[in-house]
TORFIKE-486415 format. One record per residue (C-alpha): x, y, z; residue in three letters. Coordinates in steps of 0.5 Angstrom, whole numbers, padded with zeros to 4 digits, always signed. Example, Ala and Ser with C-alpha at 12.3 -4.5 7.8 and 13.67 -1.06 7.14 Angstrom:
2
+0025-0009+0016ALA
+0027-0002+0014SER
end
This chain:
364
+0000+0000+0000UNK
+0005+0004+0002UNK
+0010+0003-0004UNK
+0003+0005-0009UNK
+0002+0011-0005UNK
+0009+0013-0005UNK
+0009+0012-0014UNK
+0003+0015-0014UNK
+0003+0021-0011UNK
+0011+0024-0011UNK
+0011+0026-0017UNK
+0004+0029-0017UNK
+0006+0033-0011UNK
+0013+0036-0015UNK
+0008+0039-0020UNK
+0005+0043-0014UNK
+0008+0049-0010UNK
+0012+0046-0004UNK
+0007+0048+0002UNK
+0001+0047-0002UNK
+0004+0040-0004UNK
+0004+0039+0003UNK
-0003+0040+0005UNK
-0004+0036+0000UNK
-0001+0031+0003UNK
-0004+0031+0010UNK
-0011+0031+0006UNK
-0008+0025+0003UNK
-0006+0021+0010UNK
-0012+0022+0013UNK
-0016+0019+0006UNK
-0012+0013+0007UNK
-0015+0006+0009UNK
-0015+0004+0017UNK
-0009-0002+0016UNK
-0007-0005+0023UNK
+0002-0004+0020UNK
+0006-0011+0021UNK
+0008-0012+0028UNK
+0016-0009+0029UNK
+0021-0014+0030UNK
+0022-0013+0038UNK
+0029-0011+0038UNK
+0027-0005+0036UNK
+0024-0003+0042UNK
+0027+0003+0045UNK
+0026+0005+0052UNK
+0028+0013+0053UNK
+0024+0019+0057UNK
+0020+0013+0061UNK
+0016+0010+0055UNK
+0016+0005+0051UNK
+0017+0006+0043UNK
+0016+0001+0038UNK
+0021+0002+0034UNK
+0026+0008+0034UNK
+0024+0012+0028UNK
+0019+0018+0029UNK
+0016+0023+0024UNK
+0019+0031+0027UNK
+0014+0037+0029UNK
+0014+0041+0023UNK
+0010+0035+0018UNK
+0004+0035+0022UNK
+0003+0042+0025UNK
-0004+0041+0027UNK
-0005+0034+0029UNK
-0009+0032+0022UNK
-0006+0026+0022UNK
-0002+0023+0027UNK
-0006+0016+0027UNK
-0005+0016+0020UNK
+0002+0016+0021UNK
+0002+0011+0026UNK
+0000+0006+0022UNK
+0004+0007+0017UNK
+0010+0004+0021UNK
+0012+0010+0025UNK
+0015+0009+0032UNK
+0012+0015+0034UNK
+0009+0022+0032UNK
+0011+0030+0034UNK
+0006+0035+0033UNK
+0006+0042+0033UNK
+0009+0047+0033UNK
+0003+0050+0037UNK
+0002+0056+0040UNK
-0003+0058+0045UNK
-0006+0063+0040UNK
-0008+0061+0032UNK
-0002+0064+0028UNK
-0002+0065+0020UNK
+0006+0065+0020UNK
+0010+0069+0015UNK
+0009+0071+0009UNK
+0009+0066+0002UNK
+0012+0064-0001UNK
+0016+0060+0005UNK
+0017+0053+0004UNK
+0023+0051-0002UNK
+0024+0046-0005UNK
+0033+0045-0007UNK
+0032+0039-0011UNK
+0039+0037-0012UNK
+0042+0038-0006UNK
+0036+0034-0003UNK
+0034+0040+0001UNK
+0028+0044+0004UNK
+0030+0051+0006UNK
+0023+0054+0011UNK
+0021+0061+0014UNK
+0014+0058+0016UNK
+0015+0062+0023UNK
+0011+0057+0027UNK
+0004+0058+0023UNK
-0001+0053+0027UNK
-0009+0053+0028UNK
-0007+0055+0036UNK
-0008+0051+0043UNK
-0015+0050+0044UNK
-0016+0047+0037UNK
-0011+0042+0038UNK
-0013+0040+0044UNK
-0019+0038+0041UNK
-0017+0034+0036UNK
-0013+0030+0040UNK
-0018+0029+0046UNK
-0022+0026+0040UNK
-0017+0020+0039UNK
-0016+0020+0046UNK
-0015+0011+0048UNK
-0012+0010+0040UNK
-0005+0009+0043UNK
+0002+0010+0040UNK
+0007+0015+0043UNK
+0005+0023+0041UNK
+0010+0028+0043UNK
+0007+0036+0043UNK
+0012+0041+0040UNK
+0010+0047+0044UNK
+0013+0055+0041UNK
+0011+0062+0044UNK
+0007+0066+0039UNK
+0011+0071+0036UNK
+0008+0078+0039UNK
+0007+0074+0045UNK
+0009+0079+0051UNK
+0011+0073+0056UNK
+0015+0068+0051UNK
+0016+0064+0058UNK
+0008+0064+0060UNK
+0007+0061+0054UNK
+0010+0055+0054UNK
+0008+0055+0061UNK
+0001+0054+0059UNK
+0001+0050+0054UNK
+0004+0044+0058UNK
-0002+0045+0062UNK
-0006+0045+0057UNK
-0003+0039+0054UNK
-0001+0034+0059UNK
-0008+0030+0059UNK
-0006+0028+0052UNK
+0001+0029+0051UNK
+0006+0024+0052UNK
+0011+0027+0051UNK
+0014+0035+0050UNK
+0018+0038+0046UNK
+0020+0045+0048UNK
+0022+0049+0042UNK
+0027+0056+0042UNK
+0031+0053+0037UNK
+0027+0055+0030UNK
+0030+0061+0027UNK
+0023+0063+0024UNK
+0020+0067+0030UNK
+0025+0073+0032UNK
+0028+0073+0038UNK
+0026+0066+0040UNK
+0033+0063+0039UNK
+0035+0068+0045UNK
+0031+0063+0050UNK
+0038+0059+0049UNK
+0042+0064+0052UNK
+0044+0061+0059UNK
+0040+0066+0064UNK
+0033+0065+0060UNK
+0034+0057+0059UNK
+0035+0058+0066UNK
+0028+0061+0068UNK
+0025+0058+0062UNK
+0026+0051+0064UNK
+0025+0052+0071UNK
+0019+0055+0070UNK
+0017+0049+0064UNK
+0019+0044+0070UNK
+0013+0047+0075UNK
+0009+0048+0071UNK
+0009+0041+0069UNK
+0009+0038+0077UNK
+0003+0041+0078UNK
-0001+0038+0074UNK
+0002+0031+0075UNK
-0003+0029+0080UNK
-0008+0030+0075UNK
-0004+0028+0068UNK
+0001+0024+0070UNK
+0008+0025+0069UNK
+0010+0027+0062UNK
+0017+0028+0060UNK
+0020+0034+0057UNK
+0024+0035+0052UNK
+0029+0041+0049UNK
+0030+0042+0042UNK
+0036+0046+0040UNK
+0039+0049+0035UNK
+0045+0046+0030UNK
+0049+0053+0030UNK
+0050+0053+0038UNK
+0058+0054+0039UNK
+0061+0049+0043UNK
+0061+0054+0048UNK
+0054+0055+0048UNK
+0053+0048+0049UNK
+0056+0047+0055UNK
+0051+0052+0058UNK
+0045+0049+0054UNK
+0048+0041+0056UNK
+0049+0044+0064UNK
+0042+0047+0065UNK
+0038+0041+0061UNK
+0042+0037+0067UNK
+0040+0042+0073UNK
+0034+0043+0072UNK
+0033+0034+0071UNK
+0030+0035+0063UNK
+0028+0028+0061UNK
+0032+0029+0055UNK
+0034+0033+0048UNK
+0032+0033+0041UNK
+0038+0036+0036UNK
+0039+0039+0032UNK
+0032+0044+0028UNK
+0035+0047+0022UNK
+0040+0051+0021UNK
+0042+0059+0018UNK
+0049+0057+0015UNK
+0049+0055+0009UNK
+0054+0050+0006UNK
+0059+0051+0000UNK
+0057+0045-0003UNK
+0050+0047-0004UNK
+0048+0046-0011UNK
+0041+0050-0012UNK
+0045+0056-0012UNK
+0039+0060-0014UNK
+0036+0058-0007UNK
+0041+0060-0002UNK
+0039+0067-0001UNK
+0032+0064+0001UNK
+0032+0066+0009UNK
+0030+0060+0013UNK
+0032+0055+0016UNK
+0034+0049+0012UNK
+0034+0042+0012UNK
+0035+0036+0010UNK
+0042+0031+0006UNK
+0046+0038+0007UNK
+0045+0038+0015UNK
+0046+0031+0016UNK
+0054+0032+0018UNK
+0052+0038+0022UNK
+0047+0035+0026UNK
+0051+0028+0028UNK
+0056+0032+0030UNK
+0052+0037+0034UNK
+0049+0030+0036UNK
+0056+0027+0038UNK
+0058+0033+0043UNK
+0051+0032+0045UNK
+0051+0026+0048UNK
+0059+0026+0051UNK
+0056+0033+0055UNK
+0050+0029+0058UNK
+0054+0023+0061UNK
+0048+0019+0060UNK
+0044+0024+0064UNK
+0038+0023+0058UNK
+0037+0020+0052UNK
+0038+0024+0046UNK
+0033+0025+0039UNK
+0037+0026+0033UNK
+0035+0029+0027UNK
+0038+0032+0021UNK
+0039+0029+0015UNK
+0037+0022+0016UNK
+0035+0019+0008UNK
+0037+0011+0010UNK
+0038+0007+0014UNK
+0045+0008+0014UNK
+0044+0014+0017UNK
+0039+0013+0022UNK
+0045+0008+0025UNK
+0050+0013+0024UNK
+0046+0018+0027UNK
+0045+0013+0033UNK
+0052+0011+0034UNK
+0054+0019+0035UNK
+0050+0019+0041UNK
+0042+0019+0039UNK
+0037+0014+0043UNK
+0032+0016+0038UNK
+0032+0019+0031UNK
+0027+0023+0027UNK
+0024+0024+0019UNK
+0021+0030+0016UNK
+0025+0033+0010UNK
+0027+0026+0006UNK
+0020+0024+0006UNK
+0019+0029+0001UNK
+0024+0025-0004UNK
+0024+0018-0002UNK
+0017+0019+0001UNK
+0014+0015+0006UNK
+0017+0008+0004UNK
+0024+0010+0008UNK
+0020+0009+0015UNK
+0019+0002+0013UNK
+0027+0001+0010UNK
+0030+0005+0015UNK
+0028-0001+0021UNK
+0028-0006+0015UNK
+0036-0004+0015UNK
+0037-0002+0022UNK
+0034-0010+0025UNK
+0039-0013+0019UNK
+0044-0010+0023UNK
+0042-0012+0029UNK
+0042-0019+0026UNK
+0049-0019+0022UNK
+0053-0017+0029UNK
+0049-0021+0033UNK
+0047-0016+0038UNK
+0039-0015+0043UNK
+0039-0008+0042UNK
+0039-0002+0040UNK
+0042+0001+0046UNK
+0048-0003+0045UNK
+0051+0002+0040UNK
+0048+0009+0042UNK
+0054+0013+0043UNK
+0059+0008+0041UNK
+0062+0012+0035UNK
+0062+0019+0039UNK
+0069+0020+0042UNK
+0071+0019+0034UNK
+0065+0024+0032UNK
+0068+0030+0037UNK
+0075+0029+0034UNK
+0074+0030+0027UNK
+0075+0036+0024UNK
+0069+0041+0024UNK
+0064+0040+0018UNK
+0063+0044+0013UNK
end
C-alpha cells in the first residue's frame, strides 16, 4: 500500500508549489485506509524518557502541525509522532511563498514562522483520539507577538499534558524573531525551571509527562556546555538535536535558492547534526536519551546517527524525495543490522562512535 501511495503521489506532489503540496499530503493521509502496520521486529524496541517506542523512528514536528493525521501516520510504521509547532493563539505564520524546495541537494529550506491553527483546536482534535494508543509528543512554541514567551509554554504544558506523551519544548527555530535568544543561559535557566513546574503541578492529574528540549545546530560548543549543563540541573527527560540550520553550505548545488531565508534541512544538514548529536550526547554522560534529526535519508544514516549518540531518530524533509516507504527501509536495515552483528538492542551501539565523531574536523 505504502509503495503504491508513494508512486502515486510523488510525482503528483512535485508538480505543485511546495507548501500546497504538503497540504495535499496530510489531505491524502487521512484519506487512507485504517490497516493495522505489520508488528515490528522486538529488537527494535527502545526504552527512553520513561516510555516504551515500537520502533526508534518518528516523524518530526513540522509534518503534522495541526494534529490532522498523527494516526495516519502510526499506521503506517512510524514508531512515533510529534505534533506541532503549537502555539497558545492560532497563527498565520509568515508571508508565502515560504517553504522551498532544493532538489539537487535534497533539501528544503522554510521560513513557515510556527503558522498553526492554536491550542484550543489541537487540543480538540487530540481529545478526540483519546485511547488510540501510539506514542504522541507535542512541540510547543511561543507566538510571535506574545509579551510573556515563557508564560507561553508554560501553559501549553498544562494544556497539553492530559493527551501528550511527551513535550517538546521548541526555542530553536529561527522563524520567529528572538526566539532562539531562549537559548542563552539566564533564560534557558528561568524557562526551563518554570516549564518544569508547570508540568508538576499537573502531575497529580495528567500523570508524569517527560519534557524535552530541541536545540538548534548552530550552538558553538561554548553554548552547548551552557545549554547540556542547564538541561541537566534542572533534571529535563531528554534532548532533541538539531532543528534547522542558517548556515549554509559551499557544497549546495541550488544555488538559486541560497538567499531564500529560513532554516534549511535536509541531506546537507545531516554532518552538522550528527555532529551536534555527537558532542550532545558526550556532554549528557548519559543523564538523558537524546532524538537525532537532521538529515537522515536511509537506514545508514539513521545508524550513524545512533551510533553518534541518539537513542531515537526523527524524519521529515527526505519524505519529500523517498516518501513514506523510507520508514519501512530505515527498520528493514536497522533489524538487519542487529542481525548481522548478533546484537539484542539498539541500545547497545547508542553512542558508540561519539568519541570518533568530536574528534574530527568541523564539518563543512
Amino acid at each position: 500500500m505504502i509503495r503504491a501511495f508513494d508512486a502515486l503521489s510523488l510525482p503528483l506532489l512535485r508538480l505543485f508549489d511546495a507548501e500546497d503540496a504538503h497540504r495535499l499530503a496530510i489531505q491524502g493521509l487521512k484519506l487512507l485506509p485504517q490497516v493495522k502496520p505489520r508488528p515490528d521486529d522486538p529488537k527494535l524496541a527502545v526504552r527512553a524518557f520513561g516510555l516504551n517506542f515500537p520502533n526508534p523512528v518518528g516523524i518530526a514536528a513540522g509534518f503534522d502541525k495541526n494534529a490532522e493525521a498523527p494516526d495516519a501516520l502510526m499506521r503506517l510504521g512510524f514508531g512515533f509522532v510529534e505534533v506541532g509547532t503549537v502555539t497558545p493563539k492560532p497563527q498565520a505564520g509568515n508571508p508565502r511563498p515560504r517553504l522551498f524546495r532544493l532538489e539537487r541537494d535534497e533539501a528544503v529550506i522554510n521560513r513557515m514562522g510556527f503558522n498553526n491553527d492554536g491550542a484550543e483546536v489541537v487540543l480538540r482534535r487530540l481529545a478526540a483520539r483519546a485511547g488510540q494508543g501510539g506514542i504522541l509528543g507535542v512541540n510547543v512554541g511561543a507566538n510571535k507577538d506574545s509579551s510573556d514567551r515563557v508564560a507561553d509554554y508554560v501553559s501549553l504544558i498544562e494544556t497539553f499534558a492530559p493527551v501528550a506523551s511527551y513535550f517538546t519544548v521548541n526555542v530553536s527555530s529561527p522563524n520567529t524573531p528572538g526566539l532562539r535568544n531562549l537559548q542563552q543561559a539566564a533564560a534557558l535557566d528561568d524557562l526551563l525551571a518554570r516549564v518544569i513546574a508547570a508540568r508538576e503541578r499537573v502531575r497529580a492529574s495528567a500523570g508524569d509527562t517527560p519534557v524535552l528540549l530541541k536545540i538548534a545546530p548552530d550552538l558553538t560548543l561554548g553554548e552547548l556546555d551552557d545549554v547540556v549543563h542547564i538541561a541537566r540541573s534542572r533534571r529535563v527527560d531528554g534532548m532533541i538535536v538539531a532543528n534547522t540550520t542558517l548556515s549554509r553550505s559551499p557544497l549546495l548545488r541550488e544555488r538559486s535558492k541560497l538567499n531564500e531565508q529560513g532554516g534549511l534541512s535536509g541531506r546537507p544538514l545531516f554532518r552538522l547534526s550528527t555532529r551536534m548529536v555527537a558532542e550532545t550526547y558526550v556532554r549528557a554522560e548519559g543523564a538523558f536519551p537524546l532524538i537525532g534529526v537532521g538529515g537522515i535519508d536511509s537506514g545508514g544514516a539513521a545508524l550513524t546517527k545512533i551510533r553518534a549518540g541518539a537513542s531515537l531518530v526523527q524524519l521529515y524533509s527526505a519524505l519529500i524525495y523517498k516518501g513514506l516507504g523510507l520508514v519501512d527501509s530505515i527498520k528493514s536495515d536497522l533489524a538487519s543490522t542487529l542481525l548481522r552483528t548478533g546484537r539484542d538492542s539498539l541500545s547497545e551501539i547508542v553512542g558508540a562512535d561519539a568519541p570518533t565523531i568530536t574528534a574530527e574536523e568541523w564539518p563543512v
